[in-house]
N, C-alpha and C positions, 0 to 999 in steps of 0.2 A: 504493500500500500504506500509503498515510500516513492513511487514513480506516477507523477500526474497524469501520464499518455494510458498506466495500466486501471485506472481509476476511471477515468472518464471510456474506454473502452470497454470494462465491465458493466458500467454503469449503464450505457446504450445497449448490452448485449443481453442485461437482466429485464429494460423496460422492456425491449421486442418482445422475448421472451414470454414474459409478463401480460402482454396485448395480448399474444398469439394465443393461449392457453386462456385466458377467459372470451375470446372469438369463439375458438372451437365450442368450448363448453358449453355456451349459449346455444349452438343450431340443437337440431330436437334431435339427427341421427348421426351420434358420436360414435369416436373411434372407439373402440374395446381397448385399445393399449394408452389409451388417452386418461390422467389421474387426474379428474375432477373433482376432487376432496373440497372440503371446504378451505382448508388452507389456502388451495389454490386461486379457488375461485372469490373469493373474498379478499384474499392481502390485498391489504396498502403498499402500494412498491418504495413508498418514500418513507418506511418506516425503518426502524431499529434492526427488526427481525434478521431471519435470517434467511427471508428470499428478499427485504427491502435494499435499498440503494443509497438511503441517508448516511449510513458511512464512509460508503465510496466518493458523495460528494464533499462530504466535510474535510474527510483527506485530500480529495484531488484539490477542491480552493487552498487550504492549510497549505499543505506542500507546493502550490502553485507559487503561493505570496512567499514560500520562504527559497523558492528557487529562484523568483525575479529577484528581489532584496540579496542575493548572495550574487546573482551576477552583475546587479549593479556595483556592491562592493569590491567585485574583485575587475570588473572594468575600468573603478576608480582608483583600486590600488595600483591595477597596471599602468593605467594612463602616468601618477604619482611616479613609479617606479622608472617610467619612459624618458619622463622628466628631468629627475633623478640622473641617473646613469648618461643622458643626453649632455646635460649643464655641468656636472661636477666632473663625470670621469671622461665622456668621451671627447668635449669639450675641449679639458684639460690637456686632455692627450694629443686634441689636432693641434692646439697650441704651442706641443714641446716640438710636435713633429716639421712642424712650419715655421721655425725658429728663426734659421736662414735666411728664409722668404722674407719675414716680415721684417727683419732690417734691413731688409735692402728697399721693401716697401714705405718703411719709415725714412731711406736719404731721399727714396723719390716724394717724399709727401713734402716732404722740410724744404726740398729744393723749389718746386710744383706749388706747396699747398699756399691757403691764404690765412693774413694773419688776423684777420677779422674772427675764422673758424676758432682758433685758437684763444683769443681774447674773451668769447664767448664761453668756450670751455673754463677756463679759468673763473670767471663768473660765476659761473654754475656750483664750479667746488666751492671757492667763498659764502654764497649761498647754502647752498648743503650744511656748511659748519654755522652759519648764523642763523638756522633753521627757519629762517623767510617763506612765507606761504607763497605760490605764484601760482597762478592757474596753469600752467604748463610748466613741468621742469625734468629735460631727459638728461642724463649723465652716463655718456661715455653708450649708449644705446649701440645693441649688437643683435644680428640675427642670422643664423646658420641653418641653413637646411643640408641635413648630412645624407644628402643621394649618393650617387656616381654618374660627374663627378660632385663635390661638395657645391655650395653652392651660395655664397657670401651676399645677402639681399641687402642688407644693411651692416653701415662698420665703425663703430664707435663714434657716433651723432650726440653732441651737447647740444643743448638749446634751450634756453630761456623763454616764454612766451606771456607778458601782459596782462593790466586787465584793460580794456578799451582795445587792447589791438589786432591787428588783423595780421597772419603772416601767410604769407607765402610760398610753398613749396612748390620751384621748379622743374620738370627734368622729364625727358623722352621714355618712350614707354621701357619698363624694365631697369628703370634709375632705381626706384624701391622707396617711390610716394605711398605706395597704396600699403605695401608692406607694414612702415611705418603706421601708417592709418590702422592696423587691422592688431598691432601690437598695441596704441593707443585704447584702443576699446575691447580690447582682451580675449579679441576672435583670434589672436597667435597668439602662444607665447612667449617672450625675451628667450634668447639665451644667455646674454649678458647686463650686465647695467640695469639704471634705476630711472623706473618712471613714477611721477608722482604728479595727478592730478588734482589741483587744490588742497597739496600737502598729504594725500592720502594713496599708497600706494596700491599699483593697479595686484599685484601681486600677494597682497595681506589682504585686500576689500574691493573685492570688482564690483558686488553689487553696489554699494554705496557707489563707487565710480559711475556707475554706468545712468544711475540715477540722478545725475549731477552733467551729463553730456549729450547732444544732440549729433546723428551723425547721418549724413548723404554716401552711401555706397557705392561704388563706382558701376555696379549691378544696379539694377532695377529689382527691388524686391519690396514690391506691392502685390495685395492681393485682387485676383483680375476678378473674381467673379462679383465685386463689390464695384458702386459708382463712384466716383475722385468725392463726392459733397459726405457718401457714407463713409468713406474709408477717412477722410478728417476729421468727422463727427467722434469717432472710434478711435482715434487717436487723443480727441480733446479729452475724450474722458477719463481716456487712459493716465491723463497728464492733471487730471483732478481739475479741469474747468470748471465752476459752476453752471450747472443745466440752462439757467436762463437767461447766460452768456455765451453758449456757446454755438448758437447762431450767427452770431456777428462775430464770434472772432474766429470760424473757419470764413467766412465770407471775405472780412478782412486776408486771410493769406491766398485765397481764391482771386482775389482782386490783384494784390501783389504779385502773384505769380501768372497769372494772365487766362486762368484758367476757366473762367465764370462760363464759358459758353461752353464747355463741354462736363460739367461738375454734371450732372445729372447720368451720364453716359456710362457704358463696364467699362473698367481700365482696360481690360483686354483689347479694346477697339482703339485705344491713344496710341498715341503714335510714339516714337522712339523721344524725341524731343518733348512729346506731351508729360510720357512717364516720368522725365528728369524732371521734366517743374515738379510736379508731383510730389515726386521723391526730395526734392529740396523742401519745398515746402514743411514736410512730414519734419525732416533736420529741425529747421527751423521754431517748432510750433514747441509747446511749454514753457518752462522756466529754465533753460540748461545754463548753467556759467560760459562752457565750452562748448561752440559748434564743428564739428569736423567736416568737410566737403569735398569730396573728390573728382574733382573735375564737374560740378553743377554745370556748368555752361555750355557740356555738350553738345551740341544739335540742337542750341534756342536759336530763334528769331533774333535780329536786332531789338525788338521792341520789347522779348522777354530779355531779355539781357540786360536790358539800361533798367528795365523797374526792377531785374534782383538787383545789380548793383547798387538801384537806392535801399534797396530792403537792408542788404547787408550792412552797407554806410550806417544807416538806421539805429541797425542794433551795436555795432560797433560804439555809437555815441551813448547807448542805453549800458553800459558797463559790460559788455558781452564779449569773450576773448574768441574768433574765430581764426580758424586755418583751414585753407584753401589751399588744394592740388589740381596744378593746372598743367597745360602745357604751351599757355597763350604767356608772351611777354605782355603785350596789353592789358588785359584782365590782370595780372599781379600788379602791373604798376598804378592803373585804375584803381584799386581797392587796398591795396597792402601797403601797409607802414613799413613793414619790411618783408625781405624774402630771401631764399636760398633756394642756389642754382645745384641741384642734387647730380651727379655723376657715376653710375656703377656704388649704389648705396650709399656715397659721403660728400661729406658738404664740401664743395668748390668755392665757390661763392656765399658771402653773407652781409646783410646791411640793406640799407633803406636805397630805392631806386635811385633818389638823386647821388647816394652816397654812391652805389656803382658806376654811374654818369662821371662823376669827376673821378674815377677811381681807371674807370676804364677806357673812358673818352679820348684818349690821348692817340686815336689813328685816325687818320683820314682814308678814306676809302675812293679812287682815281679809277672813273670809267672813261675808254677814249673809243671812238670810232675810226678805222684807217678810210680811207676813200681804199673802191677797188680798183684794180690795174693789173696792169702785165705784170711787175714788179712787186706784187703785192708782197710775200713771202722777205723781198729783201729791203723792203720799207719797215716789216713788222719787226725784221731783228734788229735794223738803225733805232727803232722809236725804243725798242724796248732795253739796249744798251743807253741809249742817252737818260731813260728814266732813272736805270740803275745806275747810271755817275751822278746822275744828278742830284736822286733822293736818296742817300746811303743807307741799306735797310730794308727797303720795300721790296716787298713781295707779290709774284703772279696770283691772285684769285680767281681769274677766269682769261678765257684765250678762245673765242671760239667765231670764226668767220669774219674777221677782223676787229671782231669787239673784244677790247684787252680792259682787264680792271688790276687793280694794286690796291694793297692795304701799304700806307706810307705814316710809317711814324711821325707825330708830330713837332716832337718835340728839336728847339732851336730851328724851327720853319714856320715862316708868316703865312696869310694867305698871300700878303699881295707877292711873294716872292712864287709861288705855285703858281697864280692867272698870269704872272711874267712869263716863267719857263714854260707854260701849254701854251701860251698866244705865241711863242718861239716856236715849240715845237708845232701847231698850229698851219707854220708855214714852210716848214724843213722837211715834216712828214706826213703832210697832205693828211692829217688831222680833219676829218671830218665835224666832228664835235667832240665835247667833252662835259665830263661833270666830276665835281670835288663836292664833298659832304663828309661830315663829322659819322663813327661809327654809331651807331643805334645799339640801343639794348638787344634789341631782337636779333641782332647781328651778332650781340656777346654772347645772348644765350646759348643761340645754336654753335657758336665756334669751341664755346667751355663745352657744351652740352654732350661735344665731337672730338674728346679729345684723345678717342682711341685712333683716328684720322690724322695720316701725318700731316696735311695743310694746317688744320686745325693745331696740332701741338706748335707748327712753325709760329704760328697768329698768338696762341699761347704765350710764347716767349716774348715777342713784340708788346702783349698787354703786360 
């Protein structure tokens, strides 16, 4: 009786049983080998006795509950155990194994890396020892996934984050935005390092955590068989609106998010861009300190895009610490106080746009046009030796059907000494046009963003 499968299989094999044998007994011309006694024909099958069934099912439930409760136990011992053995020992051990590697990783980062990343780090431990509350605070944050081969998602990330602020995480897909994101809200676990949201680690108190943060998943996970006005309704309550507010304040984010005309409709039928308001929205709604957002802007309109921007702006002014994963330089510099240009898991870049602007600004970027000809080929090597005596430095960006561009340091070069030398060069190498412009962020992002790309390492050295 100690097996639930043998319980509930006796138990269906006694009721049949049971049926069959008061059937027969009933017609008027019975079998001769058939025992119609009273026992038979009178039990109660759900009794105690000993043709009932009552004890097979009190065992089978008993033993049921105590077979699910022992394999939850030991799913969580395992899970614990996984953990365990992942973090302390095997951890441990890629560490000693990789020993080598990582100083030689550490002259490329020291040579390579920024000192903003580092200034920040340093911060962070200061803090740590003065036991300062912040609404976001990682130290030295790591995450490994041990396949074949291993597989380094994240690499010891410091970061500080606000309250009023907005920050920004940069970086092309496979940087390890989302990663980070998924360790912030305790859908992975760390293997390394210390996060702690409003002082309270994600690692001793998820739930408090999680009660305390708003977050937009880079997935759409809404439920479709429900309309956009029901599934916000079911959220507000979730979030302890009062009932007789909470009409107007889904309508309110209905409004904001541009949604009003399709709130009545199943989410199944919205569309890719519809679900992301959606889904931001959901971030958005309660009382969270922290919003997390992973790339909200998805596949919106221009015109849902400028009302979340003001939304965001919004709550940022209302004390609300949010971070945003994008892949837009615009939208970060649009809304972010500050941000970080993430690369292969670690921070590259750190600091407020303008602070990158004067930080990195110092190239000018040089498109020319050749006129075409017979000659073409031996005009493009004259123009392109005179650039290089000219501008000491500069570098080809593009070469392609007589359109030549260069990235030219700027530094100890004027403009008017540049529209000198091209209105010269203008007339020596039939110089079709030209254009000089300072480099753009969007031009830093993708150059840092690229820096497994030898152009990019070249452009590297030059910022």
């Amino acid at each position: 009786m100690i097996i639930p499968n043998y319980n509930f299989a006796i138990s269906l094999s006694m009721l049949f049983d049971d049926f069959e044998v008061k059937r027969l007994c009933a017609k008027h011309f019975r079998s001769a080998y058939l025992n119609c006694s009273k026992p038979f024909t009178q039990n109660n099958i759900y009794s105690f006795g000993e043709h009932g069934i009552a004890k097979f099912l009190i065992a089978f439930a008993a033993m049921g509950l105590f077979y699910l409760l022992l394999l939850l136990s030991l799913e969580i011992t395992f899970w614990n155990l996984k953990n365990f053995v992942l973090h302390n020992i095997v951890y441990n051990a890629y560490k000693k194994f990789i020993k080598f590697q990582a100083v030689v990783s550490n002259k490329v980062i020291k040579k390579y890396g920024d000192e903003d990343t580092e200034n920040e780090r340093k911060k962070v431990l200061e803090l740590l020892q003065t036991l300062q509350e912040n609404p976001v605070l990682l130290k030295e944050l790591t995450k490994i996934y041990f396949k074949c081969p291993v597989v380094k998602a994240v690499r010891n990330i410091s970061l500080v984050v606000n309250k009023s602020e907005c920050f920004g995480l940069l970086g092309l897909n496979g940087a390890g935005k989302t990663t980070v994101f998924k360790m912030l809200t305790g859908e992975e676990t760390t293997t390394s390092g210390t996060v702690l949201i409003n002082g309270i680690s994600i690692t001793e108190n998820i739930r408090k955590v999680r009660s305390r943060i708003g977050h937009c998943p880079q997935s759409d996970c809404v439920l479709s068989h429900m309309t956009g006005r029901e599934l916000l309704i079911m959220y507000a309550r979730l979030w302890g609106v009062p009932e007789p507010s909470i009409y107007k304040y889904v309508e309110a984010f209905l409004c904001s998010m541009c949604l009003k005309t399709h709130a009545d409709e199943f989410v199944y039928t919205y569309s890719g861009k519809s679900k992301r308001r959606l889904c931001t929205a959901i971030a958005l709604m309660g009382k969270p300190s922290i919003i997390f957002l992973d790339e909200p802007l998805a596949g919106m309109d221009p015109i849902a895009r400028r009302l979340l921007w003001d939304t965001i702006t919004w709550m940022c002014k209302t004390g609300k610490t949010i971070i945003i994963a994008s892949h837009s330089m615009r939208e970060c510099e649009t809304l972010c106080t500050r941000l970080a240009i993430m690369v292969k898991g670690r921070f590259t870049c750190l600091g407020s746009p303008q602070h990158l602007k004067n930080k990195f600004g110092n190239i000018y970027t040089l498109t020319a046009k050749i006129k075409t000809n017979t000659d073409e080929d031996k005009v493009e090597e004259e123009f392109k030796e005179f650039i290089k005596t000219t501008f000491p430095g500069s570098m080809i960006n593009q070469d392609c059907q007589g359109i030549i561009g260069y990235y030219i340091p700027s530094q100890e070069i004027h403009w008017g000494k540049v529209f000198r030398v091209l209105e010269e060069a203008k007339i020596l190498f039939h110089v079709k046009d030209y254009s000089v412009r300072q480099i753009t962020l969007e031009q830093i992002f993708l150059t840092v963003a690229n820096t497994d790309k030898m152009e990019s390492d070249l452009l590297i050295k030059l910022l």
